[in-house]
C-alpha positions as YAML, in Angstrom:
chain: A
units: angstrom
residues:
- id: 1
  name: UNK
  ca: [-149.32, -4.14, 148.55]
- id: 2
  name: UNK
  ca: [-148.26, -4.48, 152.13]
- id: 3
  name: UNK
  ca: [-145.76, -6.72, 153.72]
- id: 4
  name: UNK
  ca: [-148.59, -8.28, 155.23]
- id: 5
  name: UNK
  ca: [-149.78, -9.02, 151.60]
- id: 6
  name: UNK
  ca: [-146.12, -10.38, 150.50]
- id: 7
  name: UNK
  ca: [-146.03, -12.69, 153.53]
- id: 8
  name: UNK
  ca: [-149.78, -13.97, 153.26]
- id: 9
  name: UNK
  ca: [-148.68, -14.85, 149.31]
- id: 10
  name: UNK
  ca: [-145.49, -16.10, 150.11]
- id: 11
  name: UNK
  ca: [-147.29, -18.47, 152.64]
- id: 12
  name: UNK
  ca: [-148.95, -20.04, 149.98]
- id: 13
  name: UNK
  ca: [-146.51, -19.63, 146.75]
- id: 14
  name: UNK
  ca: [-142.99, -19.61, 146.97]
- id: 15
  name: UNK
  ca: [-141.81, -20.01, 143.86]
- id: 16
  name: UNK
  ca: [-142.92, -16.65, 142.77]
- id: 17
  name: UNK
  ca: [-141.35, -13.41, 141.94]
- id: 18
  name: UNK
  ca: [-142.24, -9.93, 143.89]
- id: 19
  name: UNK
  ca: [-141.33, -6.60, 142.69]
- id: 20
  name: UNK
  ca: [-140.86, -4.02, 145.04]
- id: 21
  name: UNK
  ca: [-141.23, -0.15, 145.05]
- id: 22
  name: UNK
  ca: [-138.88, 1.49, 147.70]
- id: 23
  name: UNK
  ca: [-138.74, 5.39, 148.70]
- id: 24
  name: UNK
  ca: [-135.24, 6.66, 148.38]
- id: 25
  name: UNK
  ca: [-134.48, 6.52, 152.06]
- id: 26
  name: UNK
  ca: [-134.88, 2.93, 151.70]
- id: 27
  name: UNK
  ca: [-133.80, 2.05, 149.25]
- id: 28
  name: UNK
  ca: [-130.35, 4.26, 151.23]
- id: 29
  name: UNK
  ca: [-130.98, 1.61, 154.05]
- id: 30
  name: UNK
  ca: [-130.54, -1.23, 151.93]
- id: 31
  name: UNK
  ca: [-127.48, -0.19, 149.95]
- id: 32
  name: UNK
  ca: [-125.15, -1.85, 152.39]
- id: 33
  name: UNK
  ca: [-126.55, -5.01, 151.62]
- id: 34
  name: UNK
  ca: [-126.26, -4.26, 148.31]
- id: 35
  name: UNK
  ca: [-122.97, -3.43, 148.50]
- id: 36
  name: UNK
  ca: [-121.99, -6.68, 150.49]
- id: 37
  name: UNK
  ca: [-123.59, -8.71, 148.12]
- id: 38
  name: UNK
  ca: [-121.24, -7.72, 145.34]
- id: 39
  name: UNK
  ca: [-118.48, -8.47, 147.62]
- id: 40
  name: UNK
  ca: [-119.58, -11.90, 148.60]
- id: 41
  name: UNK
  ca: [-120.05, -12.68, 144.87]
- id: 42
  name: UNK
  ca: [-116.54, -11.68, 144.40]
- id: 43
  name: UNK
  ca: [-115.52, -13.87, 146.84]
- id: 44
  name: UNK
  ca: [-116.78, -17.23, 145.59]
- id: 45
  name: UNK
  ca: [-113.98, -17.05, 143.23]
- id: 46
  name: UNK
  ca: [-111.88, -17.65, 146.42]
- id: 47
  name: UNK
  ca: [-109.98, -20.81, 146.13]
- id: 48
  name: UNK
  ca: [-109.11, -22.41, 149.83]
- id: 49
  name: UNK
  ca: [-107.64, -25.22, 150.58]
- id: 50
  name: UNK
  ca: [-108.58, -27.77, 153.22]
- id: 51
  name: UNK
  ca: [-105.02, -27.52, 154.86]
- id: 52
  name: UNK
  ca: [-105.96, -23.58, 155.09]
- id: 53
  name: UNK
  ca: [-109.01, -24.99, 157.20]
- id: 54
  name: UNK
  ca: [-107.05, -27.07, 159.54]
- id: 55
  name: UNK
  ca: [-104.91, -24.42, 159.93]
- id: 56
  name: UNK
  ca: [-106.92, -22.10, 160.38]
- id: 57
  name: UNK
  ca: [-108.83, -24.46, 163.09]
- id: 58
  name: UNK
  ca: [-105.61, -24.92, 165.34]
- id: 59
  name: UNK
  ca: [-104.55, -21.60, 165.24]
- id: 60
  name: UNK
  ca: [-104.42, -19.64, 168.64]
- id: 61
  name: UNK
  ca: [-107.06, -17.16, 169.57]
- id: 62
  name: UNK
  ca: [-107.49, -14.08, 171.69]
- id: 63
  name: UNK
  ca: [-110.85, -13.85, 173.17]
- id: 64
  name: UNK
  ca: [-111.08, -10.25, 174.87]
- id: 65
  name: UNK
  ca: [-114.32, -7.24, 175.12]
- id: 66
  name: UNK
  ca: [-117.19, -9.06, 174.29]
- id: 67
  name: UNK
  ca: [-115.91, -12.66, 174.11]
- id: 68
  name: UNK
  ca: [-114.08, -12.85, 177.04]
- id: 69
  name: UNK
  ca: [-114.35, -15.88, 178.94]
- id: 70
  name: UNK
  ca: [-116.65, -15.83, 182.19]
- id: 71
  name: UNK
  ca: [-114.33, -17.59, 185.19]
- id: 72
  name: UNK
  ca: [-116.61, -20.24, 187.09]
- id: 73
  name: UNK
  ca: [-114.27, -19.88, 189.98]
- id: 74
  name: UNK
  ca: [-113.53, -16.15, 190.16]
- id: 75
  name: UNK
  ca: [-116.97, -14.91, 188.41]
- id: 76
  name: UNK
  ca: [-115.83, -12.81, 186.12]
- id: 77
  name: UNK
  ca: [-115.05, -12.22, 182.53]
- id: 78
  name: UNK
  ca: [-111.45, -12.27, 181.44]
- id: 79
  name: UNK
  ca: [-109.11, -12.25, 178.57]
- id: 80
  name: UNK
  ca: [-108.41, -15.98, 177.41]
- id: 81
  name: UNK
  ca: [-106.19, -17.63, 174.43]
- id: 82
  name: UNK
  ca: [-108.20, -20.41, 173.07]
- id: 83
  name: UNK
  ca: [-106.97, -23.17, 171.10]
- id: 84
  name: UNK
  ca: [-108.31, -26.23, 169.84]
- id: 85
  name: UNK
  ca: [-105.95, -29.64, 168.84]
- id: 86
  name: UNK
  ca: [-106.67, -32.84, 167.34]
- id: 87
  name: UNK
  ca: [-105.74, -35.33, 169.80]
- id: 88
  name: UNK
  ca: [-106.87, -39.02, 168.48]
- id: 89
  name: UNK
  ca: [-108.11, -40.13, 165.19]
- id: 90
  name: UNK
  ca: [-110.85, -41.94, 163.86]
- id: 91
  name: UNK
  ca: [-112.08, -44.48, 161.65]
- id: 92
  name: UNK
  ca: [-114.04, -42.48, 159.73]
- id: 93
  name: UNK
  ca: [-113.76, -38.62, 159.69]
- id: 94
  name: UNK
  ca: [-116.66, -36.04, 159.04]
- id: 95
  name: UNK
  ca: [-115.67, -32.28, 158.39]
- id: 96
  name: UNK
  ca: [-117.67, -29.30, 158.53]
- id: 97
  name: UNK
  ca: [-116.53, -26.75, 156.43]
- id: 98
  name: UNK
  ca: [-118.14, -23.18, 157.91]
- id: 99
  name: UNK
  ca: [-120.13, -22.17, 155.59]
- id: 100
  name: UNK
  ca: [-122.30, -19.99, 157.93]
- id: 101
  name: UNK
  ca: [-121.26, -17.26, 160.17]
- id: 102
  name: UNK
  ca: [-122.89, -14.08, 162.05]
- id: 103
  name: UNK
  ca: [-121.05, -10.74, 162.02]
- id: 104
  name: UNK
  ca: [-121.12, -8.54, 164.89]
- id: 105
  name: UNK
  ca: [-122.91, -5.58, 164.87]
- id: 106
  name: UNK
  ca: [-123.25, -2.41, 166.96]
- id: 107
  name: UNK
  ca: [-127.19, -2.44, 168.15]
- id: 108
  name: UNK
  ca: [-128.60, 1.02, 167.85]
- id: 109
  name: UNK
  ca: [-131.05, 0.50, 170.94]
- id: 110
  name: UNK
  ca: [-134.24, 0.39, 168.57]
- id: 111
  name: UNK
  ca: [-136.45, -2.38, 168.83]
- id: 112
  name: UNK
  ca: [-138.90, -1.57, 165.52]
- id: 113
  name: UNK
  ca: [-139.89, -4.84, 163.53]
- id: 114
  name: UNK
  ca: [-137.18, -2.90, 160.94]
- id: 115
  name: UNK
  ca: [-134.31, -2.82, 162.63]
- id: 116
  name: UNK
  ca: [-134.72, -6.36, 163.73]
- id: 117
  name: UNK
  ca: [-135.64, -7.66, 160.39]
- id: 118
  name: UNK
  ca: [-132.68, -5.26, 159.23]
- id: 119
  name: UNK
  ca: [-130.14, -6.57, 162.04]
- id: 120
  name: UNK
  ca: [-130.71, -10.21, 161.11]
- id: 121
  name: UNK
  ca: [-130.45, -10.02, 157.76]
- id: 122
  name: UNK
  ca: [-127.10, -7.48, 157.75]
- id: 123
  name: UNK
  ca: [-125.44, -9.43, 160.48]
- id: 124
  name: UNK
  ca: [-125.29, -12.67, 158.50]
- id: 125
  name: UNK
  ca: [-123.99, -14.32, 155.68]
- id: 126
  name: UNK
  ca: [-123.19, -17.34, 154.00]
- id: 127
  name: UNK
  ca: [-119.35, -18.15, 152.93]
- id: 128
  name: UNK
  ca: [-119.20, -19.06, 148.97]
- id: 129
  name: UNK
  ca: [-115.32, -19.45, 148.97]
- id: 130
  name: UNK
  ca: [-114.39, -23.00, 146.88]
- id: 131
  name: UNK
  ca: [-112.31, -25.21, 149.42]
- id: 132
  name: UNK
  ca: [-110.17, -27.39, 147.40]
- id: 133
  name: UNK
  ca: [-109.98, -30.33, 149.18]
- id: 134
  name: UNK
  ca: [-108.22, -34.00, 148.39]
- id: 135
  name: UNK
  ca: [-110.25, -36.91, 147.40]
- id: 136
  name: UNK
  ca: [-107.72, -39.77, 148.24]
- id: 137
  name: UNK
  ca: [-104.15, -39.67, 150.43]
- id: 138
  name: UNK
  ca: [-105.20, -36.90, 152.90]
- id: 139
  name: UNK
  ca: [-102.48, -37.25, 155.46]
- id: 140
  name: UNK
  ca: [-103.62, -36.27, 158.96]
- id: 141
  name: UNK
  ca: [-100.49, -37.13, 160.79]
- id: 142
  name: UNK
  ca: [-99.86, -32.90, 160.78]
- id: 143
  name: UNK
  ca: [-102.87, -31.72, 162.33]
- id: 144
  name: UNK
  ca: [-102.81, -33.92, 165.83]
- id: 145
  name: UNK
  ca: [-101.14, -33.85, 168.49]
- id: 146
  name: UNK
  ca: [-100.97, -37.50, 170.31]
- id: 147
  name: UNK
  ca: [-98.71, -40.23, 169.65]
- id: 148
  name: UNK
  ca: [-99.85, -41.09, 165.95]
- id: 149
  name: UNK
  ca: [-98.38, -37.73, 164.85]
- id: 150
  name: UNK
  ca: [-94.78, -39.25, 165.24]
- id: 151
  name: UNK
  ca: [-95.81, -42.15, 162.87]
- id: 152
  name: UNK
  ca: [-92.97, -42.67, 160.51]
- id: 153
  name: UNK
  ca: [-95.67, -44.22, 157.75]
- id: 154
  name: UNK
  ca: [-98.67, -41.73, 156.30]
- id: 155
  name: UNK
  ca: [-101.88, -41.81, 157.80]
- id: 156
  name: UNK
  ca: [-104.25, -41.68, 155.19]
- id: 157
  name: UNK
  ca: [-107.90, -40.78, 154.20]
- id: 158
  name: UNK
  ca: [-109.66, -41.32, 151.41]
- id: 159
  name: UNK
  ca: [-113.03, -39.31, 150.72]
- id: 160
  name: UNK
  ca: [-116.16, -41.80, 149.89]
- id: 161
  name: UNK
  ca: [-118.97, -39.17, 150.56]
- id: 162
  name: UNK
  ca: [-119.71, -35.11, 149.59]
- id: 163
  name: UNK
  ca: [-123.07, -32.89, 151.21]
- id: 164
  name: UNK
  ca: [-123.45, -30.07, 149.28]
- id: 165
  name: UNK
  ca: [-125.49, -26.69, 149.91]
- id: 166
  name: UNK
  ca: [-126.72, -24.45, 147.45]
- id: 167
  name: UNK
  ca: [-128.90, -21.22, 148.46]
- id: 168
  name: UNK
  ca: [-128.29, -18.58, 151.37]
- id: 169
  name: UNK
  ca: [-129.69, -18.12, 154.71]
- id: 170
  name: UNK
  ca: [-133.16, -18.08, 154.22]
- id: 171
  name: UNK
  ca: [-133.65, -21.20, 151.85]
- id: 172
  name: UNK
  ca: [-131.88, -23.55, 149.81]
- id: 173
  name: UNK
  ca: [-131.08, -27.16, 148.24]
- id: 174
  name: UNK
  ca: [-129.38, -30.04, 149.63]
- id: 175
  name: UNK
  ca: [-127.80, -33.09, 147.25]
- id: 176
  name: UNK
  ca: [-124.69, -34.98, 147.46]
- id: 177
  name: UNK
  ca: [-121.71, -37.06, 146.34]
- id: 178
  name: UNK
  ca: [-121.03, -40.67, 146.70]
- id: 179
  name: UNK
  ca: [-118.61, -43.37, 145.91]
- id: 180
  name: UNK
  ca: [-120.22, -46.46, 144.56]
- id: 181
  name: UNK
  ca: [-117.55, -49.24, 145.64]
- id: 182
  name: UNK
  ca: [-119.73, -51.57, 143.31]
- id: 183
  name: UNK
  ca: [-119.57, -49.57, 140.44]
- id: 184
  name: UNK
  ca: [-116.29, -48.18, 141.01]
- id: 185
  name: UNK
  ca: [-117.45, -45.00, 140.72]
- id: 186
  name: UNK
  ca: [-118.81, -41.46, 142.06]
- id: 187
  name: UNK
  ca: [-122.77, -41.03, 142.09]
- id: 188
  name: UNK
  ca: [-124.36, -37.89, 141.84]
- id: 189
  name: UNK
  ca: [-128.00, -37.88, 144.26]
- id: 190
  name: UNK
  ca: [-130.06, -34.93, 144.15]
- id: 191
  name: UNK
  ca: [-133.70, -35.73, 144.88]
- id: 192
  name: UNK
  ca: [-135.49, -38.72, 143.03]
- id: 193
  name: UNK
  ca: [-132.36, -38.52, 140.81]
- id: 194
  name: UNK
  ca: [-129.23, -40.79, 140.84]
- id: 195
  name: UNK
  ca: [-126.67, -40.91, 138.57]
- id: 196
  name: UNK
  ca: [-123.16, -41.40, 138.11]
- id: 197
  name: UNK
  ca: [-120.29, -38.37, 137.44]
- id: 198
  name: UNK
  ca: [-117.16, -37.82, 136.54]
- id: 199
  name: UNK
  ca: [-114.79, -37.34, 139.86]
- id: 200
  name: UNK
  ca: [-113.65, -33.92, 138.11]
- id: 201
  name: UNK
  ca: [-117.28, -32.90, 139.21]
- id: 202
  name: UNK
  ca: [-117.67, -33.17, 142.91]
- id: 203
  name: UNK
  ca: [-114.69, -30.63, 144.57]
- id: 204
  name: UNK
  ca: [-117.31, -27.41, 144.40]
- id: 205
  name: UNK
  ca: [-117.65, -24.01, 146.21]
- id: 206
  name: UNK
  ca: [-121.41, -26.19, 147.22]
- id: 207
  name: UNK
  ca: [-119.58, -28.27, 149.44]
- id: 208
  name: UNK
  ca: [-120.71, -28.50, 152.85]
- id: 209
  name: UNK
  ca: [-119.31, -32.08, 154.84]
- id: 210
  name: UNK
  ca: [-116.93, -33.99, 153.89]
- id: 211
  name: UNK
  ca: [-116.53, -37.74, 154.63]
- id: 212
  name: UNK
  ca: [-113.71, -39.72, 154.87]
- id: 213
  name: UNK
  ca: [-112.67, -43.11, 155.73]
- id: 214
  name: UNK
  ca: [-109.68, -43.77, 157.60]
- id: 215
  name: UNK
  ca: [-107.27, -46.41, 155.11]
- id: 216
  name: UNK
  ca: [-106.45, -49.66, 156.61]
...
């Protein structure tokens, strides 16, 4: 069988199962993967927290070699520290936890369907690390930078909605979280089902956006 074959098949059936004979220096290719694999499974027993996001967010950054910044006015690349602030807050507040990033890699100069296919699939990953994060009384008052951060009171958010991600790169499932305000409750929505679960439930290493709602 070909990879031809595989992809003709897979066009067609994907819930199936292919087993694959490799020749040694293949199968010497692929053990990096391999490797990294194990790691990343290691590291979804990573607990974060979502203050280690925000800080993580604000924190300065040197952008030098190959993400320097290109100068409209000079026209040329240059060395840069890049920061980002919160500056005003809103009513309601949607996060984006990164679960997705690419790695950098050193191209060897060969453009084979291989190395491509190899590149790509080397050069990314997904991030499995469990963010704890609150579900009522997030104070935001010491992550901005404009006037409301000198509030004397709390300025608080409570979480009413969760969209989680399971799978990698290549393929995966949506479902999500919700708080029912007329059942008092959290409701668990995954496809043609909908059901209610236990708040103990929905703080996950699935977790993908986060909404909150600002508290009047």
């Amino acid at each position: 069988m070909t990879l031809g074959d595989i992809n003709e098949i897979m066009k067609h059936k994907r819930a199936i199962i292919i087993g694959v004979v490799l020749k040694q220096e293949s199968i010497a290719k692929l053990q990096p993967i391999v490797t990294k694999a194990k790691s990343l499974a290691v590291s979804k027993a990573e607990v974060l927290t979502l203050d280690n996001c925000f800080q993580a967010f604000v924190r300065e950054e040197h952008l030098s070699g190959s993400d320097q910044w290109f100068c409209p006015k000079c026209k040329e690349h240059r060395d840069i520290l890049k920061k980002l602030e919160i500056y005003k807050l809103p009513k309601v507040l949607i996060l984006q936890l990164k679960r997705f990033c690419n790695k950098k890699s050193h191209n060897s100069g060969s453009s084979s369907y291989f190395q491509m296919a190899y590149s790509q699939i080397a050069g990314q990953e997904k991030i499995g690390s469990k963010v704890d994060f609150p579900i009522t009384n997030l104070d935001m008052r010491q992550y901005i930078v404009g006037p409301e951060s000198k509030s004397p009171e709390p300025i608080f958010y409570d979480l009413y909605g969760i969209s989680n991600h399971m799978g990698g790169l290549h393929g995966g499932h949506y479902t999500a979280y919700a708080y029912n305000h007329v059942h008092q409750s959290w409701m668990d929505y995954n496809d043609s089902y909908a059901g209610k679960t236990s708040v103990d439930n929905i703080v996950t290493n699935s977790a993908y956006i986060l909404f909150y709602r600002r508290r009047d």
